[in-house]
NULOLUM-84028 format. One line per 3 residues: their letters; for each residue x, y, z of C-alpha. Coordinates in steps of 0.05 Angstrom, whole numbers. Example, Ala and Ser with C-alpha at 12.3 -4.5 7.8 and 13.67 -1.06 7.14 Angstrom:
AS> 246,-90,156  273,-21,143
# end
This chain:
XXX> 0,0,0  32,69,-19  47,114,43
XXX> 23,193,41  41,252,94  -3,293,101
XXX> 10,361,134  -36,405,151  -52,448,219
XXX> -127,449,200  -155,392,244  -220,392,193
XXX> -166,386,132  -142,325,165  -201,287,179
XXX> -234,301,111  -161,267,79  -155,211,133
XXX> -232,189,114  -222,196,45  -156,161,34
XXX> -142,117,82  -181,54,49  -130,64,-10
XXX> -66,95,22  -28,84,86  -32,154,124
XXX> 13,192,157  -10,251,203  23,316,230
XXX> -4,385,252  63,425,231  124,423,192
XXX> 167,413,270  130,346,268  126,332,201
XXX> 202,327,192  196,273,254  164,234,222
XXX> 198,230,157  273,213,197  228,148,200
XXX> 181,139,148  185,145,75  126,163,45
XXX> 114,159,-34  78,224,-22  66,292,11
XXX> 16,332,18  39,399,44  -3,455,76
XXX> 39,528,76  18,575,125  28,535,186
XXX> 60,555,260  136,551,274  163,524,217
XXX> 117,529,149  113,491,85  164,533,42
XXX> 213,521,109  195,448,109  203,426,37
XXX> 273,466,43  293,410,91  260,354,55
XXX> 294,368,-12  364,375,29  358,306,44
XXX> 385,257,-1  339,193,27  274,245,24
XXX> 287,294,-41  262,259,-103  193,245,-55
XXX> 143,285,-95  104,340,-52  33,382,-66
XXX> 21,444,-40  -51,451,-9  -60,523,9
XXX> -108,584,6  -51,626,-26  -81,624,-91
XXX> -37,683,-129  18,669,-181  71,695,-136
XXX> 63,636,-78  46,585,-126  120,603,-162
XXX> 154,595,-93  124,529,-80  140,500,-152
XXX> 211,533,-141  228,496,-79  217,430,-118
XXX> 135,422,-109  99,375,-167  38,412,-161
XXX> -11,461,-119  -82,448,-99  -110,514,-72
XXX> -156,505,-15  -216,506,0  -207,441,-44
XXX> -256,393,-83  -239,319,-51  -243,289,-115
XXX> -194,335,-153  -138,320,-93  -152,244,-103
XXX> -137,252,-176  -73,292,-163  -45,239,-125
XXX> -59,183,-162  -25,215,-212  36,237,-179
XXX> 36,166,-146  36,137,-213  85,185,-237
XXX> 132,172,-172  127,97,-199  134,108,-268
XXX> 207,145,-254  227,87,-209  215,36,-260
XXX> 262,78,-316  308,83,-267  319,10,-250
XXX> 321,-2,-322  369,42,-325  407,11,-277
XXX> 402,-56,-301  420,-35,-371  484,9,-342
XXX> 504,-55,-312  493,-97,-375  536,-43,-413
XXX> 594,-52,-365  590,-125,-365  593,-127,-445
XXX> 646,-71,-442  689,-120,-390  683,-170,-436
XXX> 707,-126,-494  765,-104,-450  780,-171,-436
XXX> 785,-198,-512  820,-136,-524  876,-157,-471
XXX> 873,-230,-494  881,-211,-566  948,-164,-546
XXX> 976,-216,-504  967,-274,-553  996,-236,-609
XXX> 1058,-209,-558  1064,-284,-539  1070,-302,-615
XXX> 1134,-261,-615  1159,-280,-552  1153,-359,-568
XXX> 1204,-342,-624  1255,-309,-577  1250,-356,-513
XXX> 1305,-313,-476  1253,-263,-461  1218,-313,-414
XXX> 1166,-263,-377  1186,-195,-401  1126,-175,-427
XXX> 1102,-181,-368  1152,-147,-335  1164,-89,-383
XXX> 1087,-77,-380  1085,-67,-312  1150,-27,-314
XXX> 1112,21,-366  1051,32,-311  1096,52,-268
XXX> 1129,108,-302  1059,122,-320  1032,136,-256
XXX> 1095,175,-241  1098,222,-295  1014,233,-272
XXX> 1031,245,-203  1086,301,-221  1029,325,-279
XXX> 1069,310,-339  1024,350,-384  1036,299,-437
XXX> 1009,240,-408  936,283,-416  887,232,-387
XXX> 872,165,-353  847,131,-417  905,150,-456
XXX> 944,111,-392  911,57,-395  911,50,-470
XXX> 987,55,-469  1002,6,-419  948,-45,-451
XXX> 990,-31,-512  1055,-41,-483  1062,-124,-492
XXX> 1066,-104,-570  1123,-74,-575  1171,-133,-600
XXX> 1104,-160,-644  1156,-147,-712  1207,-200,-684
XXX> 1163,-254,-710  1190,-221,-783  1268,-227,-767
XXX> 1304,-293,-799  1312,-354,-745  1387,-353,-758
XXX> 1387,-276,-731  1332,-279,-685  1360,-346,-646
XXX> 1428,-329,-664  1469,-357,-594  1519,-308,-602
XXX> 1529,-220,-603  1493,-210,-671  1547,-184,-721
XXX> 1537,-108,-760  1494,-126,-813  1455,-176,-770
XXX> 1439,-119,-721  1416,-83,-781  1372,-144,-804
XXX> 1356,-143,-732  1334,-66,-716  1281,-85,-784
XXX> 1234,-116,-733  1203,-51,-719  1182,-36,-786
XXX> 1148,-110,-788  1120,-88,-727  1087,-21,-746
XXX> 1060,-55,-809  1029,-108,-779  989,-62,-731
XXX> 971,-19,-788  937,-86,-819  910,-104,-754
XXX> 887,-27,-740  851,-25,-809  802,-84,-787
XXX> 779,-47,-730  730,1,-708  767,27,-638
XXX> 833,27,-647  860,75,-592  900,19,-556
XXX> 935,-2,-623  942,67,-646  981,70,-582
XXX> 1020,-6,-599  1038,17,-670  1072,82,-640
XXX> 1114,36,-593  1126,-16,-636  1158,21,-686
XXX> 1192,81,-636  1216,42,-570  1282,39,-601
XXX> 1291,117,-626  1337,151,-569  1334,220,-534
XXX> 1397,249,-571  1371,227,-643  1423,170,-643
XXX> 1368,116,-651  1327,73,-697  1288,65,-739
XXX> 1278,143,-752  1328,178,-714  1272,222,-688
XXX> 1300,270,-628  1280,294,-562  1213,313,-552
XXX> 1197,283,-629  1195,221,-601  1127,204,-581
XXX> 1126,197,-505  1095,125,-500  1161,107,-543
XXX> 1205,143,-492  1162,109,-428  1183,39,-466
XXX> 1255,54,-488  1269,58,-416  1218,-7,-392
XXX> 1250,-47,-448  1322,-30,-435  1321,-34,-349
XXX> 1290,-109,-358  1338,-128,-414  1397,-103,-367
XXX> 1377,-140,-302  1356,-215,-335  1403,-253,-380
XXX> 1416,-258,-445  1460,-298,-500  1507,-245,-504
XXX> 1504,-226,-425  1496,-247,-353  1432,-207,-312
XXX> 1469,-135,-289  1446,-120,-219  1395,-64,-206
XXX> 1457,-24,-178  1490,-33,-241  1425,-15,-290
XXX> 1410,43,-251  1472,70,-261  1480,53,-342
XXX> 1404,94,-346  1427,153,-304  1499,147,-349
XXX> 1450,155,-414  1400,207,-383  1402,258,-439
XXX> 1439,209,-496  1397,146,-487  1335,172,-454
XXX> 1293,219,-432  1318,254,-367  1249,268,-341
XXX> 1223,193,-347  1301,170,-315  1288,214,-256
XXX> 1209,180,-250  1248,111,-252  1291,140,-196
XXX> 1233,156,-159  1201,92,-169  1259,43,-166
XXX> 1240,7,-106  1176,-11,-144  1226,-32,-202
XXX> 1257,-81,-159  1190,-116,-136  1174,-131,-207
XXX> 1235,-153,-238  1231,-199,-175  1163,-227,-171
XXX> 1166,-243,-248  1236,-269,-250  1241,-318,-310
XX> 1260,-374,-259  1187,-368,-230
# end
């Protein structure tokens, strides 16, 4: 049974309401607006019916207070009052009223009004729990895009790394490593890292950026030795392969910020801060940042695990060959956010060691 209020400090008002509505509604009774507000820190009705001119504290005062409350302020309230000019009735529909019987008042009009506002009231919390439940099924089927969208990135990265099996977990790794310079460079408000999507997008990205090794030759790629000049050069090709086979993958779909992002990095991550890189020789600040974040992700984890051509360096040791090519090799800004953040560094290249 719907619950009203009414309020009213016209005995006679009251009992002409109570006999009227009470076989349809459960009723609610006070003589002032003190009282009223009493009674609503324990009831909720579904509907008010509010008198104006009343002693102590009147209607305009007591719907004030009702609409403060968050529980109470989408509760819809009539006015019932003998103020019958345009001025009061704008005050009452001001303070957040639904509608304004003037008194005296013709029972059957008020039990119109309310049915209608009841039905109204009803009507709005229906939509919104439709809303709700079709909010939630958009975030489920977005989770589930998300998810294929990570599955697809880390079964093409794993592609690549199945053909280098040095590399052991450093996608993982260097992913991680990339979040964290992230989140650095957003806590000092790098200006470039703009917003959170573009974060996330870039670290999602991230496990591409070696995609193009699954174009260099076995004998190059596996090579058990230090690769020679012109292998090197066969070698640095893998970010071309890798930039054209996001561009194929990019053309086949519709949202492609993430591998907009994976393209930049896979062809970039190996251009350096004085221009001395590859496969450009872009310079400075030409280098797209999510390039820079990686050259320095991508080199740390290469220096601290082992490789055919070198035992693991300690994190002493990397740390020092990054703060030796701050300004040559990388970015000084992003080496002093790995300084900041080596601790968390350590903890990574630990829990994801390749021997785990």
């Amino acid at each position: 049974m719907d619950k009203i209020l009414i309020v009213d400090d016209t005995e006679t008002n009251i009992d002409i309401l109570v006999s009227t509505l009470a076989e349809e509604y459960e009723l609610y009774v006070s003589l002032n607006g003190v009282e009223a507000l009493e009674i609503l820190e324990d009831v909720t009705p579904d509907l008010i019916l509010l008198d104006i001119m009343m002693p102590e504290v009147d209607g305009y005062e007591t719907i004030k207070e009702i609409k403060k409350n968050k529980k109470l302020k989408n509760i819809p309230v009539i006015f019932m009052s003998a103020i019958s000019n345009m001025e009061g009735k704008s005050k009452g529909f001001s303070l957040g009223a639904v509608d304004y019987i003037t008194k005296p008042f013709e029972i059957e009009e008020v039990k119109l009004r309310i049915s209608t506002h009841i039905e109204l009231m009803k009507a709005r919390k229906f939509l919104k729990s439709q809303n709700q439940i079709l909010e939630e099924k958009v975030k489920e089927r977005t989770r589930e895009i998300e998810n294929l969208k990570d599955a697809t990135i880390y079964s093409m990265a794993a592609v690549a790394e199945t053909r280098d099996p040095e590399t052991g977990q450093h996608i993982t790794r260097t992913k991680k490593y990339v979040e964290i310079l992230c989140d650095g460079l957003w806590e000092i408000g790098d200006s470039e890292i703009l917003v959170e999507k573009n974060i996330d997008n870039l670290v999602r990205s991230a496990p591409l950026h070696d995609i193009g090794k699954v174009g260099v030759k076995d004998e190059i790629l596996l090579k058990p030795d230090k690769l020679t000049k012109e292998e090197f050069e066969k070698m640095k090709e893998h970010t071309v392969y890798g930039k054209k086979m996001l561009q194929v993958v990019k053309k086949q779909l519709s949202e492609s910020d993430y591998i907009d992002y994976a393209l930049t990095i896979a062809y970039s991550h190996h251009e350096k801060w004085d221009g001395s890189g590859y496969p450009q020789g872009l310079k400075e600040y030409d280098i797209p940042l999510c390039a820079r974040i990686m050259a320095l992700a991508d080199v740390y984890d290469a220096l601290v695990n082992k490789r055919v051509y070198k035992d693991a360096f300690s994190h002493e040791t990397a740390r020092e060959i990054i703060i030796d090519a701050s300004g040559s090799h990388f970015d000084p800004k992003i080496v002093n956010v790995f300084l900041n953040k080596e601790e968390k560094f350590i903890e990574i290249s630990q829990k994801y060691r390749d021997d785990k």
